[in-house]
C-alpha positions in Angstrom: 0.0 0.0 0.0 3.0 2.2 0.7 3.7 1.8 -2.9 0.2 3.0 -4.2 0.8 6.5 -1.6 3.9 7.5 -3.6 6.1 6.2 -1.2 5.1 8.5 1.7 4.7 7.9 5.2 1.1 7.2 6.8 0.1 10.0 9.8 -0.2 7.9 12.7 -0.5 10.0 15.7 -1.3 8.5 19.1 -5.1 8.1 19.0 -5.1 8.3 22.9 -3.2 11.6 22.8 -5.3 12.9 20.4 -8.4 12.0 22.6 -6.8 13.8 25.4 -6.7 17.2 23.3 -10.1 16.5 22.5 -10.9 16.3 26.0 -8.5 19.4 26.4 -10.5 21.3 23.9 -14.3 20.0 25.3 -12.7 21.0 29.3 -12.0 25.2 27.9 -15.3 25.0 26.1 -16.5 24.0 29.2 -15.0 26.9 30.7 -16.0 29.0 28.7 -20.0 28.6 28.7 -20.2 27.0 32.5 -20.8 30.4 34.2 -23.1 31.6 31.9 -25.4 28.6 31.9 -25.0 29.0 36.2 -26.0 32.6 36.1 -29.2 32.0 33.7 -30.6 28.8 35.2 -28.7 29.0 39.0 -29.3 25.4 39.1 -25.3 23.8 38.9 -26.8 20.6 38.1 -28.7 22.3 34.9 -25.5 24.2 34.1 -23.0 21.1 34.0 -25.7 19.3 31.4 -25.9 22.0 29.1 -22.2 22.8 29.0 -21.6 19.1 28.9 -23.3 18.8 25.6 -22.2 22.3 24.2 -18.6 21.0 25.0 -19.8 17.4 23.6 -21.2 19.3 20.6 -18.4 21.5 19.7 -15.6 18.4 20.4 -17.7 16.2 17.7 -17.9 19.3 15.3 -14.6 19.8 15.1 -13.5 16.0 15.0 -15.4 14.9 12.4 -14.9 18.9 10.2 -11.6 18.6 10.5 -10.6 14.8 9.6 -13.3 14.8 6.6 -12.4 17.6 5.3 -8.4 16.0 5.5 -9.9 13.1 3.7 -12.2 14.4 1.6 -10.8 12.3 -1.6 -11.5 8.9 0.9 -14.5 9.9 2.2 -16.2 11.5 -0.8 -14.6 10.3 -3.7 -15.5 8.4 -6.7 -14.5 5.0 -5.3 -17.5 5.0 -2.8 -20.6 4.2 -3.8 -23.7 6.4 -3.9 -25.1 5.2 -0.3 -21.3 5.4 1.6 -20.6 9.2 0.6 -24.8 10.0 1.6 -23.9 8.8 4.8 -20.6 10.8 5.5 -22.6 14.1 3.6 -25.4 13.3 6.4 -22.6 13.1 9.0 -21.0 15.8 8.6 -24.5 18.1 8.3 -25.6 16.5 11.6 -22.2 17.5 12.8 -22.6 21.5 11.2 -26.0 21.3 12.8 -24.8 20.2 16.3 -22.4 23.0 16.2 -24.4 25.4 14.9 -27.3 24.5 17.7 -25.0 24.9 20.1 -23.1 28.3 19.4 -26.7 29.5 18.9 -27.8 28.7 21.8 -25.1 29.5 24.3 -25.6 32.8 22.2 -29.1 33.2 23.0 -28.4 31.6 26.8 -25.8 35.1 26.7 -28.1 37.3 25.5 -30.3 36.7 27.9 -28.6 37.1 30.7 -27.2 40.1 29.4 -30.6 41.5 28.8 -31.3 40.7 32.3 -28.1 42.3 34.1 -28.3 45.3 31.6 -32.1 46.2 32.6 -31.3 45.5 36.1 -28.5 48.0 36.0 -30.2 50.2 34.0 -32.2 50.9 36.7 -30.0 51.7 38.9 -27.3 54.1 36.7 -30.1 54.9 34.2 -28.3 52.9 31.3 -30.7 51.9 28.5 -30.3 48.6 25.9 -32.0 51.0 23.4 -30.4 52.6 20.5 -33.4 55.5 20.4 -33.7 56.4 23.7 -31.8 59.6 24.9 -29.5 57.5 27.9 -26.4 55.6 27.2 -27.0 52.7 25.6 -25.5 49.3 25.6 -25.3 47.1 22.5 -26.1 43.6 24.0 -26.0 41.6 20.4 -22.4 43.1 19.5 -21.2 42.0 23.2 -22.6 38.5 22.4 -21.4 38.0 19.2 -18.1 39.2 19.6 -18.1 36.8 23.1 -19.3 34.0 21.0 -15.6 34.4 19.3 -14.1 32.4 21.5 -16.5 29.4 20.7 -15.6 29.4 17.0 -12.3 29.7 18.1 -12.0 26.6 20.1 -14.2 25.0 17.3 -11.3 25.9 14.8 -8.7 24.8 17.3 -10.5 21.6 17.4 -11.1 21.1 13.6 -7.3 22.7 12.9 -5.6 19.7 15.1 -8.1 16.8 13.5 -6.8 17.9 10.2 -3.2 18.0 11.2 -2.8 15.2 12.9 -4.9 12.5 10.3 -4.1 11.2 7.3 -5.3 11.8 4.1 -5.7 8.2 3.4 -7.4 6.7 6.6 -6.9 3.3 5.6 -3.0 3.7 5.0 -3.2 5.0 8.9 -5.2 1.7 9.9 -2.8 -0.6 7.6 0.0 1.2 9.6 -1.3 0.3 12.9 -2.6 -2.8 11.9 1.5 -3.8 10.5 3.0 -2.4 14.1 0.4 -4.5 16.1 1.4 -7.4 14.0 5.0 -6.9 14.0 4.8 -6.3 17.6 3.9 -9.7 18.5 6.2 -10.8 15.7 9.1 -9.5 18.1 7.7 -10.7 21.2 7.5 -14.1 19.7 10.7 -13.7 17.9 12.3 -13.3 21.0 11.0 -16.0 22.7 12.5 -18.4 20.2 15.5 -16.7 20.3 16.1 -17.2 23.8 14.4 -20.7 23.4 17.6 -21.1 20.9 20.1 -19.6 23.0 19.3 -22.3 25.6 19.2 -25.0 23.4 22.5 -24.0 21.8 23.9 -23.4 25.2 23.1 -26.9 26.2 24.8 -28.5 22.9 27.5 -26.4 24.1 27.7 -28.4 26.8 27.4 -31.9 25.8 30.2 -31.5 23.0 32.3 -29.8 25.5 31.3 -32.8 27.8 31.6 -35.0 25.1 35.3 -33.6 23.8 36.4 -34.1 27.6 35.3 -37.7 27.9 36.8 -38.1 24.6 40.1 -36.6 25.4 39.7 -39.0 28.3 39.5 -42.1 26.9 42.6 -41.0 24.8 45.0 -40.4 27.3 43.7 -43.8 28.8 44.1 -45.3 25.3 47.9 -43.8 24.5 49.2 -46.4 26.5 47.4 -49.8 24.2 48.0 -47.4 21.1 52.1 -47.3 21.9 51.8 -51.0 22.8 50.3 -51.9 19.7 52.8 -49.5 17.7 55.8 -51.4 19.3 54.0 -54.7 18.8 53.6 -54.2 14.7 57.5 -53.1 14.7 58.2 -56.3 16.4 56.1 -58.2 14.0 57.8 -56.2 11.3 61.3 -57.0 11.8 60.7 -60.7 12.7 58.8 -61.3 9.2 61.4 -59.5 7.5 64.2 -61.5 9.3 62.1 -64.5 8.9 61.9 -63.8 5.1 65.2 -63.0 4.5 66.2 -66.4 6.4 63.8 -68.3 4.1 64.9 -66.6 0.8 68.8 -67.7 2.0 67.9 -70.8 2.4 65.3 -71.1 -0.9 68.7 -70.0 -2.6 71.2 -72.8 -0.6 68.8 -75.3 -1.8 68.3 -74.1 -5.4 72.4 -74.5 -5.8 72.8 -77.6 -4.1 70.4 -78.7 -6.4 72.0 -76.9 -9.3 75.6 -78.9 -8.1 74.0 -82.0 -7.9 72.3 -81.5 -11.2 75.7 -79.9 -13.1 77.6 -83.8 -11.6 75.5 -85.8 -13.6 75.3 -83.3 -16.6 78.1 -80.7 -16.6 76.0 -78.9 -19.6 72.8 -78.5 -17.6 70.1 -76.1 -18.5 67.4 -74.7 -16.5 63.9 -73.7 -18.1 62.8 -70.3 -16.1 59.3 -69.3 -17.4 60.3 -70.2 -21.3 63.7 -68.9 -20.6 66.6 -71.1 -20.9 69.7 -70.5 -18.3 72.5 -71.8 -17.4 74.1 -72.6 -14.0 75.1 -69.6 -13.0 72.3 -67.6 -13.7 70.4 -70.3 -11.9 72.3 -69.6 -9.2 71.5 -65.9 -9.2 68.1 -66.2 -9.9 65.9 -63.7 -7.9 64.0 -64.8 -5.4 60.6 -63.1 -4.5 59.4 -65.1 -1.4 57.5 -63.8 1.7 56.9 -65.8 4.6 54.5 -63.5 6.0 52.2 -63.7 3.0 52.4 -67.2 2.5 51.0 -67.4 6.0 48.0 -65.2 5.4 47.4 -66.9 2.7 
């Protein structure tokens, strides 16, 4: 989705921070309207409803101007259908309504009260609320309206931060929230099987350490059989080989007695080697390849 935004960064500020200002923001409305709703009904339990749901009204207003009008092309664009953008147009009239119900009447709740402490005072210092008459004059409506300033103003606060702090897109904002939830518990698992993994490598650790010092061990107890069995083979060794040269001397004393004898009777004698035809002295000097040891295995 981060693709289809161009690449840019969703808004994602704190939702429960941005309640708190809300609450900010519905606590100076509060401020501002509580004493005159005392003063005109001098009932405090009258007073906290109304400015309850002036503050309530005015919070709302300003919530839902500011973050539609932010995501406008979301809210009231093309992609909706017909019956999704009549329900945020509806909203947001119920919303101008609410606001506008309210101003009026904390207006009027104003007014009257400052109809009342003007004609009481008038009375006594002979100030009049009308323009004709030949006494100072007070103009009630301007005092109001000017006093009902401060309303708008916190309205505009109010609509100014819902703006700032939303994004454009609200469903890049929830996809954002919805990827750090998810990659939260993707950590808090992650770590779990990493220190599952730690321990588990730990404990190889410590069988092929174990395992390397049993095996170190069993050498040094084998070194001595391993240098006994090294001595042994040289043993072995030299008594085939003098055992093979003893039988190749006397392979070779008993070919030339034979050849003696042989050379009495026939001074001429020939001796057939593979096909090869030799005489008495190169039957003496024949090579002899003879092993003992083999012979045995075999």
């Amino acid at each position: 989705m981060r693709h289809a935004e161009g690449q840019r960064e969703a808004q994602d500020f704190p939702p429960i921070l941005y309640y708190f200002i809300l609450i900010i923001i519905g606590a100076v409305e509060w401020m501002i309207n509580y004493s005159s709703f005392l003063e005109f009904f001098s009932v405090p339990a009258m007073a906290v409803g109304f400015t309850f749901a002036v503050a309530l009204a005015v919070a709302c207003a300003s919530h839902w101007h500011g973050t539609r009008l932010k995501g406008k092309g979301y809210y009231f664009g093309d992609q909706n259908d017909l019956g999704e953008k009549k329900k945020e147009i509806l909203a947001v009239i119920v919303a101008t309504i609410a606001l506008i119900m309210a101003i009026s009447y904390v207006g009027w709740i104003r007014y009257s009260w400052a109809i009342d402490l003007v004609s009481q005072l008038g009375i006594d210092t002979g100030i009049s609320i009308e323009k004709d008459s030949n006494l100072p004059s007070i103009n009630v409506g301007q005092k109001v309206i000017v006093s009902l300033i401060a309303n708008l103003l916190v309205w505009f606060i109010g609509a100014a931060l819902a703006y700032a702090v939303h994004d454009k897109n609200p469903a890049f904002t929830e996809k954002l929230r919805e990827y750090k939830t998810i990659n939260k518990r993707y950590l808090a698992l992650r770590t779990i099987i990493d220190m599952e993994i730690h321990r588990l490598r730990a404990l190889l650790e410590k069988d092929i350490e174990e395992l390397k010092n049993t095996a170190q061990a069993k050498a040094q107890e084998a070194r001595p059989l391993a240098e006994m069995l090294v001595t042994i083979k040289e043993r072995v060794d030299k008594i085939n080989a003098e055992a093979d040269r003893l039988a190749k001397r006397l392979i070779r004393s008993y070919c030339t007695a034979l050849g003696d004898i042989a050379a009495v009777e026939n001074p001429t004698v020939k001796f057939n080697q593979r096909g090869n035809i030799i005489d008495l002295e190169s039957f003496r000097h024949i090579d002899i390849n003879y092993s003992l040891y083999a012979t045995l295995e075999e």
